[in-house]
N, C-alpha and C positions, 0 to 999 in steps of 0.2 A: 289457491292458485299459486302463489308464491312457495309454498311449499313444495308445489309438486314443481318448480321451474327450479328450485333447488334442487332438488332430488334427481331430476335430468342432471342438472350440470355436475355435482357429484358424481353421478354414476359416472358420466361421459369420462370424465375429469381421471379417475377411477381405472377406468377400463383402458386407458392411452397408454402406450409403452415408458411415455415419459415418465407416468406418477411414480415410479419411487425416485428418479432425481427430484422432481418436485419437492415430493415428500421430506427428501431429507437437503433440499435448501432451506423449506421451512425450520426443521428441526435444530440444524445447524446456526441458524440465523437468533431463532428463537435464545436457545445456548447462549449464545454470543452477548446478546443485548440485554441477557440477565448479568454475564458478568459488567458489560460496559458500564451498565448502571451505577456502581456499585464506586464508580470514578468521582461522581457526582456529589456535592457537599451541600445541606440544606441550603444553602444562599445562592448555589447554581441554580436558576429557574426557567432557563432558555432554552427553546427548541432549535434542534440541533437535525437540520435535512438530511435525507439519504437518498440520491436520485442516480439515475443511473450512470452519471459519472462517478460516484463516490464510490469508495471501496467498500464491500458487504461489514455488515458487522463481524461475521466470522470471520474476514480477513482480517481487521481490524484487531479483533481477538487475537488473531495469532500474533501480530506483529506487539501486541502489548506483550504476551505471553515471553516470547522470543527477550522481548526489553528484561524481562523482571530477572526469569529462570537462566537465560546467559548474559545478564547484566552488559548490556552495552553501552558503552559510554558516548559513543559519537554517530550521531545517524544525522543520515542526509538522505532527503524526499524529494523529487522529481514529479511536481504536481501536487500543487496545494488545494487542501480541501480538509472536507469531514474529518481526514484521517489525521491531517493536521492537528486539529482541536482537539481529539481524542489520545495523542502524544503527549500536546502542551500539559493535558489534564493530569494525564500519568505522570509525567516529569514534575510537576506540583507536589505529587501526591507520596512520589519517591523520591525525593530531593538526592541524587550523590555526584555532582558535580557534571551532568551529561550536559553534549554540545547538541543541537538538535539544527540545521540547518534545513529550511524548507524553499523550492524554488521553484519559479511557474512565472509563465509568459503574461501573465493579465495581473497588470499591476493595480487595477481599480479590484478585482476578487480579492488579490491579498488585503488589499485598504479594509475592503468588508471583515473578513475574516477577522484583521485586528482588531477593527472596532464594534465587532459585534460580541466577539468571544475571547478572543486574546487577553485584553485591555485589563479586562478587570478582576485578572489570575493574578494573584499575589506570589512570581515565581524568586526566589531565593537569589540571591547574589552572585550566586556559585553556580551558579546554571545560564549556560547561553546557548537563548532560542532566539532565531532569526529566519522572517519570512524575507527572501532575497528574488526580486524584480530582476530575471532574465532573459531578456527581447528572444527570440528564437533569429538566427543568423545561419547561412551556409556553413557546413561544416565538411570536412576532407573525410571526415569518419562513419558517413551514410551508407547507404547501401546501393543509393542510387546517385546522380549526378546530381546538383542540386539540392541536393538533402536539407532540411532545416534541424536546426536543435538549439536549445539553451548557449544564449551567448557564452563561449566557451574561457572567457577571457573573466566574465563577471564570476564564473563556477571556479574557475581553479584561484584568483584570488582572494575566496569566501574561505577555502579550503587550509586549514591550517597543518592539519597531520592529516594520519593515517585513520578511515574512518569502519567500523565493524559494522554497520547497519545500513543498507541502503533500500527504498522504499522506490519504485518503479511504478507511477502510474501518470508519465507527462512524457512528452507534449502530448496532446487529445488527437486522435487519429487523424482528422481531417488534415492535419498539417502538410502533411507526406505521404506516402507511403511508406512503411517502415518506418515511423516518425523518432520511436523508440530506440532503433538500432544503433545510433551511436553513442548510447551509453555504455557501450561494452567497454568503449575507450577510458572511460571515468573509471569503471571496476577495475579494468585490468592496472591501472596505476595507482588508486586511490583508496584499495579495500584492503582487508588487514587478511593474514592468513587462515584466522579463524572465524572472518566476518561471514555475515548472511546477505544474500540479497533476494529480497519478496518481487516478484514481477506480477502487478496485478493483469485481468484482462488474457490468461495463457492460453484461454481457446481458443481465440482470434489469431487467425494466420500472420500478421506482422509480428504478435509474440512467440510465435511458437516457432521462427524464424532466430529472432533474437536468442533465446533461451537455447536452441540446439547448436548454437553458434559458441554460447559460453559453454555447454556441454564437452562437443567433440573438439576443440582448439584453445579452451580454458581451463581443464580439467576440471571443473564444477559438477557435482553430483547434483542430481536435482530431485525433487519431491511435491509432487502434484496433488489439490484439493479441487473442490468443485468451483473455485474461484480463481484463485492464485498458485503458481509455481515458488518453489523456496529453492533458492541455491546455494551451495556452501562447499567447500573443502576441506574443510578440519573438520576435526571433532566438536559437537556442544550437544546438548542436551533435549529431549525431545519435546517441544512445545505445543502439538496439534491440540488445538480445542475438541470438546467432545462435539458431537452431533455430524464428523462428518466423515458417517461410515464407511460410503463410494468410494473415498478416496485410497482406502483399503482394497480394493479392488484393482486389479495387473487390468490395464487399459490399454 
C-alpha cells in the first residue's frame, strides 16, 4: 500500500512542470551541504536549523565561495541567522584579518545565536565579528512613506571603512513593504568598487524591486540563481556552486 502511495506521488511529482526546478533545488542544495560540511571540526556537534527564513545552503555556498576565491575582507549582513554561523565558522577556519559585521532587529535571536553557536568558536585576535542589535526606525530612504529599517545611526557608527561584501536578507518582509529597499542607501556609500552584494529572497517582488533599482540607477550588473541575486561592478572571479544549472538558463 505504501508503495503504491509512493509511486503516485512520484509519478504525480514527476509529471508537473515544476520538477526540474524541483529537481535541481534538491541537487543544488544537496552540492551545497556537502561542501558546508566540511566547515565543521570534530568538537563541533551542534545542530544547526534551516527554516524558511534562512538562506539555502546553496546560497550559503556561494557567499563562502565569493569569501575564499575574492578574498573579502570586510562584510556586513542585514539579518542574522544560519548564515551567520556559517561565516563565523569560515572566518575560524581562514583566519586573515576579516571584519564581519552581522545586524538584525531581534536582539534576544542574536542572544541565541551567540550562546548557542558563537561562544564556543575559538576566533583569532585579528578577526572582528560582531552581531550588532538594530531596532528598525523610520527611515527617509523607503520606498514608501513610513518605511522602517535598521536604526541607521546604530549602522553607520559600527561601520568603520569601506566594506566589499554585503549579505541582504533583513529586515523580514512583514515589517513594510519594501522592507529591504533602503539598503540601496548603505551600498551606494559604503561598498567598495569591487565589492559584491548577495540579495537573498530575488523572486519576491519587493526584491526584484530593490535589485532593478541598483541595476538601472547604480550601474550594478547583476546575476541570478534559483535563490539569490549577486550584484557587482568590477571585476572578480566566478564563484557559482555546482548544482545549479537553471541559473544558466536566459529567464
Amino acid at each position: 500500500m505504501i508503495k503504491k502511495i509512493y509511486k503516485k506521488l512520484f509519478t504525480a511529482v514527476r509529471n508537473s512542470e515544476n520538477y526540474p526546478m524541483l529537481s535541481q533545488h534538491m541537487n543544488a542544495n544537496i552540492h551545497a551541504l556537502n561542501s558546508l560540511n566540511n566547515l565543521f571540526g570534530t568538537d563541533f556537534n551542534k545542530y544547526i536549523p534551516f527554516t524558511d527564513y534562512a538562506l539555502s545552503p546553496y546560497s550559503i555556498a556561494h557567499i563562502l565561495n565569493d569569501l575564499a576565491i575574492n578574498l573579502r575582507k570586510n562584510i556586513v549582513e542585514f539579518g542574522s541567522g544560519t548564515s551567520t554561523i556559517y561565516v563565523a565558522l569560515f572566518l575560524q577556519k581562514h583566519s586573515a584579518g576579516q571584519t564581519f559585521i552581522s545586524f538584525d532587529q531581534d536582539a534576544a535571536w542574536q542572544q541565541a545565536l551567540k550562546s548557542n553557536y558563537l561562544n564556543g568558536i575559538p576566533f583569532n585576535k585579528n578577526q572582528h565579528i560582531k552581531l550588532i542589535h538594530a531596532p528598525l526606525k523610520i527611515t527617509e530612504y523607503g520606498k514608501q512613506d513610513e518605511s522602517k529599517w535598521y536604526c541607521e545611526e546604530t549602522v553607520n557608527k559600527n561601520i568603520e571603512k569601506k566594506v566589499d561584501c554585503i549579505i541582504v536578507d533583513g529586515p523580514t518582509g512583514d515589517v513594510n513593504k519594501y522592507s529591504r529597499y533602503p539598503v540601496i542607501n548603505f551600498i551606494a556609500n559604503n561598498l567598495t568598487d569591487n565589492g559584491v552584494v548577495f540579495v537573498d529572497d530575488a523572486y519576491r517582488e519587493d526584491e526584484t524591486v530593490l535589485i532593478r533599482e541598483l541595476v538601472k540607477n547604480h550601474g550594478f550588473k547583476k546575476s541570478s540563481t534559483l535563490y539569490h541575486t549577486v550584484l557587482s561592478k568590477g571585476p572578480s572571479y566566478f564563484t557559482r556552486p555546482i548544482g545549479d544549472y537553471l541559473s544558466q538558463i536566459k529567464r
